[in-house]
C-alpha positions as CSV (number, residue, x, y, z in Angstrom):
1,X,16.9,6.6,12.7
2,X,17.8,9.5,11.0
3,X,15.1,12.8,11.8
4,X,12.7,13.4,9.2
5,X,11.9,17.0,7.9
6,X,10.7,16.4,4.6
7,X,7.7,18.5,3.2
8,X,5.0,16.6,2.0
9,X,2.4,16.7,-1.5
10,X,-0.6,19.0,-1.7
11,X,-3.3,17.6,0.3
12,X,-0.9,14.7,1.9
13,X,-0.8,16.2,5.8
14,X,-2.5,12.8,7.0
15,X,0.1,10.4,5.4
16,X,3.3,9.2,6.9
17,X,6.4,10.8,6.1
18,X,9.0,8.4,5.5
19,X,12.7,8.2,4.0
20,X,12.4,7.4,0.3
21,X,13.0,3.7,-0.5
22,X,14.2,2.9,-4.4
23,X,11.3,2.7,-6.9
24,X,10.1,-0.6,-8.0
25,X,7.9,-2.0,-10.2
26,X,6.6,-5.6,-10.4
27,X,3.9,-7.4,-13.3
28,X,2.9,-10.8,-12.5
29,X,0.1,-12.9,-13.8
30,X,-1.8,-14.1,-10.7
31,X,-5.2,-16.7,-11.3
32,X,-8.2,-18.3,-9.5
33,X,-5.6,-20.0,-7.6
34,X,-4.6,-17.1,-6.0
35,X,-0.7,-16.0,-5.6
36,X,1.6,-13.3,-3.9
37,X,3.1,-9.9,-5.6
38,X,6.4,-8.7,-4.1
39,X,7.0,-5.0,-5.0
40,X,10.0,-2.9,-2.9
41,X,9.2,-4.3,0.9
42,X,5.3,-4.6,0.4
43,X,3.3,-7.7,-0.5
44,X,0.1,-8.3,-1.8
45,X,-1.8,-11.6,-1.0
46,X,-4.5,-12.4,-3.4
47,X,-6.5,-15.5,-2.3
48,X,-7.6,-19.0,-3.7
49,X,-11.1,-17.5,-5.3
50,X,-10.7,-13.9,-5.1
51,X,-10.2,-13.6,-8.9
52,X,-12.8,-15.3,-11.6
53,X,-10.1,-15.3,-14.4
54,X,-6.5,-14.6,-14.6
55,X,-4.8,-11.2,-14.5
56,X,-1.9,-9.5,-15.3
57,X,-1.4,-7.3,-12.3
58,X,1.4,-4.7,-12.4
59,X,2.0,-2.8,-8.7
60,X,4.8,0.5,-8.9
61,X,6.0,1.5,-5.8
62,X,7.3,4.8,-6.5
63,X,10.3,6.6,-4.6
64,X,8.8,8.9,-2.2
65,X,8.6,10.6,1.0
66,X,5.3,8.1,1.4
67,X,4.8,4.9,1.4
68,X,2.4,4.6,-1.8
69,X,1.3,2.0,-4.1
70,X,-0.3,2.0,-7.2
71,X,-2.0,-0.8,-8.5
72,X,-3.3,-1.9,-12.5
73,X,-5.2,-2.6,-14.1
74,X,-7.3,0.3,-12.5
75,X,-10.7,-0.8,-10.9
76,X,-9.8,-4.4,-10.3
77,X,-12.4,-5.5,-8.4
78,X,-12.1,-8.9,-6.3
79,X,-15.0,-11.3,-5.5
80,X,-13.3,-11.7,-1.7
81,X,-10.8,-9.3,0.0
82,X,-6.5,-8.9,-1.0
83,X,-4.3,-8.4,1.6
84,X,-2.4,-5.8,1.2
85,X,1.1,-5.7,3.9
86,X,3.1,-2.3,3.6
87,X,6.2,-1.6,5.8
88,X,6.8,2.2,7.0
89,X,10.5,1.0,8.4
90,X,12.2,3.6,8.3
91,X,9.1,6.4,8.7
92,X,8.1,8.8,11.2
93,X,6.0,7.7,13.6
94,X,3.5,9.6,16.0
95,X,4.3,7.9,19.7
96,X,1.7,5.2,20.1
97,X,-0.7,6.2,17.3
98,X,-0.9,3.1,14.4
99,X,-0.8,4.3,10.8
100,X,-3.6,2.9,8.7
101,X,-3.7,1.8,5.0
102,X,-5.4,4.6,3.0
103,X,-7.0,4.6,-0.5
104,X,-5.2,8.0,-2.0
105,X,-6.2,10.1,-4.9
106,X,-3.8,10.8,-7.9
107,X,-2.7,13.8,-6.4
108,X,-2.5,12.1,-2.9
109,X,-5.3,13.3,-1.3
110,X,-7.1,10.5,1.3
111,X,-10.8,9.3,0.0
112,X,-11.1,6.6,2.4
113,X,-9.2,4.6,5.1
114,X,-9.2,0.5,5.0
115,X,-10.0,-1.6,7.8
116,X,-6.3,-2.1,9.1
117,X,-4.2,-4.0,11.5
118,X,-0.6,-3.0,12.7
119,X,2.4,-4.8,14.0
120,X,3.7,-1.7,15.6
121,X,7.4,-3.5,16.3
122,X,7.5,-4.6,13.2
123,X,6.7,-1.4,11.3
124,X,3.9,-3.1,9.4
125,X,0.2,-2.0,8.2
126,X,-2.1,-4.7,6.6
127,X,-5.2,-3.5,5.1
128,X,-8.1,-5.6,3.1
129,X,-8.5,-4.4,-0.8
130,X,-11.7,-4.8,-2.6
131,X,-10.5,-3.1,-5.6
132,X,-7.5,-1.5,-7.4
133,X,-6.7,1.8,-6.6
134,X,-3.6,3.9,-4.9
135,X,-3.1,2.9,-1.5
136,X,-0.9,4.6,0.9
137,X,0.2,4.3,4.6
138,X,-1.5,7.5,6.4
139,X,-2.6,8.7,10.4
């Protein structure tokens, strides 16, 4: 992999600096039933029951030295937790240290970290969401 020196955002020191991937942004109309959003190499798993009605749910994965998400409509809230599964292929890592899936302020500043699991050989984080917000992958 090619050696990162890229200089990140005000207030982003604690998120993962990463090559930038294309942007991408996906709206899909998920139910009660449940259903999957694809956007760039990220997924979102919204389970059977999570949502009382259904939504139109837009997710932009912007091109970026971070791995960052943004999700609509803002303040979703879901009666049981998303999944959320974001790569950082292709990011810089920190030896053994796992990143974690952050809830991130408009000007990318961390609020809060999400309980998160990693597959370190796979270069994957996956975080529960209980709401809409930014997310991004941070130390």
């Amino acid at each position: 992999m090619q050696a990162l020196r890229l200089k990140l955002p005000p207030g982003g020191n604690r998120l993962v600096q990463c090559l930038p991937l294309a942007y991408d942004s996906v709206t899909q109309v998920i139910g009660p039933e449940g259903g999957e959003l694809n956007v760039g190499p990220h997924t979102l798993d919204v389970p059977p029951g999570a949502l009382g009605d259904t939504v139109r749910i837009t997710a932009v994965a912007p091109s970026d030295i971070v791995r960052w998400i943004r999700f609509k409509p803002e303040g979703l809230v879901f009666r049981q937790p998303a999944s959320l599964s974001m790569s950082y292929k292709n990011c810089k890592t920190q030896g053994t240290r796992s990143p974690r899936i952050a809830l991130v302020s408009d000007s990318m500043n961390v609020q809060e970290y999400l309980f998160s699991a990693t597959d370190q050989w796979a270069k994957w984080v996956i975080g529960d969401l209980q709401h809409f917000s930014n997310y991004a992958v941070a130390w």
